[in-house]
C-alpha positions in Angstrom: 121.3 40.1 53.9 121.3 36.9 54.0 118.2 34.7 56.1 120.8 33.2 57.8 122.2 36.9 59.1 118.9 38.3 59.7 118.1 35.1 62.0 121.5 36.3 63.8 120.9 39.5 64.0 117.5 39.3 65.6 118.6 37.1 68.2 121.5 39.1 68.9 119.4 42.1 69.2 117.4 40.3 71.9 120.4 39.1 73.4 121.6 42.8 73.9 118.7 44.2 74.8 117.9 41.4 77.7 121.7 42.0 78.9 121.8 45.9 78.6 118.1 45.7 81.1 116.1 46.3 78.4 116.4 49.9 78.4 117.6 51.5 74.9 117.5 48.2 73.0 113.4 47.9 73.8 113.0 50.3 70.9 115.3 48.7 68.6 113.3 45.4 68.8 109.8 47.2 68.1 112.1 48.4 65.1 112.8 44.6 63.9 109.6 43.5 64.7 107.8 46.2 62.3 110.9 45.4 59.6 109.9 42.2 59.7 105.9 42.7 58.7 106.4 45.7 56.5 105.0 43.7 53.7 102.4 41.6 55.7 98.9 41.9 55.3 97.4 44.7 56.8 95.5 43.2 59.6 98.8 41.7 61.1 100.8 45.1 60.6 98.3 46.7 62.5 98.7 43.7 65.3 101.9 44.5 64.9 101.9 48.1 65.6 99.8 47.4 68.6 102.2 45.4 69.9 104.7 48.0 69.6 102.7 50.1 71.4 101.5 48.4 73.8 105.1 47.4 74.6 105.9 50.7 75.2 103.4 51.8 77.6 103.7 48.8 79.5 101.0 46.9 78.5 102.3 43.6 79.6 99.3 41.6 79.0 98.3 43.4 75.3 101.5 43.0 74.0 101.9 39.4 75.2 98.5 38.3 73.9 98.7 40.4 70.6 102.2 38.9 69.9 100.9 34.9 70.6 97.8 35.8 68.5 100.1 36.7 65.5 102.3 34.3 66.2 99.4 31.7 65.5 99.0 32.9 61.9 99.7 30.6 59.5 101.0 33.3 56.9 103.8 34.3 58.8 107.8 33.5 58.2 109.9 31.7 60.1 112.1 35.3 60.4 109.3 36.7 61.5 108.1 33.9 64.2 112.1 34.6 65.3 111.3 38.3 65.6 108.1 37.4 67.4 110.0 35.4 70.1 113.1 38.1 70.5 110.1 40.7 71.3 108.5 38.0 74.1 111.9 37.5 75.4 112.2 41.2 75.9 108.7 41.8 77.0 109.5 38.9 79.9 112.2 40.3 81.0 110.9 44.0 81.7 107.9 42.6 83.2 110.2 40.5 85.3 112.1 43.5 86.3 109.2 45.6 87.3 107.8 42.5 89.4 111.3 42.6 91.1 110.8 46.7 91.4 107.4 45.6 93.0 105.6 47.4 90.0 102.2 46.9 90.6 101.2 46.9 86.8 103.9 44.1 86.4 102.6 42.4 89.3 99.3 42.2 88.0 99.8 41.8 84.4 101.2 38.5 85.7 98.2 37.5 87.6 96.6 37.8 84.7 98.6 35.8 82.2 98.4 33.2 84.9 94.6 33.0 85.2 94.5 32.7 81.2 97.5 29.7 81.2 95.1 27.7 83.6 93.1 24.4 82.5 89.5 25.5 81.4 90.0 29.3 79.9 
């Protein structure tokens, strides 16, 4: 498959998975994301797996941080980066959904992620 078809189909798969809620789709971009390390170094597969993880116990603020912190590496792809930013799209959107749902672990995983955005931290 081509780079410019795997670009596609990772964005797609986001696409889906934001419009379908998020529900079945959530697992199938954990999938891409770990496709997309399988041969990366071991400390960022683990990261990776975390993220995974975390994601699906609804670790808002684990799998948010762990996904910026690999996306800082240097040693990453620009398919992988894509990967990265389908996940965060996904992980936004259920966290926005469970806000909505008044979901108190949304509500405070985005407290949170707001103190760490501000000026000084």
């Amino acid at each position: 498959m081509t780079m410019r078809l795997q670009v596609l189909a990772v964005i797609g798969l986001a696409v889906a998975c934001i419009l379908a809620g998020c529900s079945q789709g959530s697992s199938q971009v954990g999938s891409t994301l770990k496709t997309e390390f399988k041969d990366a170094d071991p400390a960022l597969k683990a990261k990776v797996e975390f993220a995974v993880a975390a994601f699906t116990t609804n670790n808002y603020v684990g799998v948010i941080a762990t996904l910026r912190e690999i996306s800082s590496s240097k040693s990453i792809t620009s398919q992988q980066q894509k990967a990265i930013e389908g996940m965060l799209e996904v992980v936004s959107t259920k966290m926005s959904e469970g806000i909505d749902k008044g979901d108190t672990n949304a509500i405070m995983a985005r407290d949170i992620l707001q103190q760490l955005r501000r000026p000084g931290r």
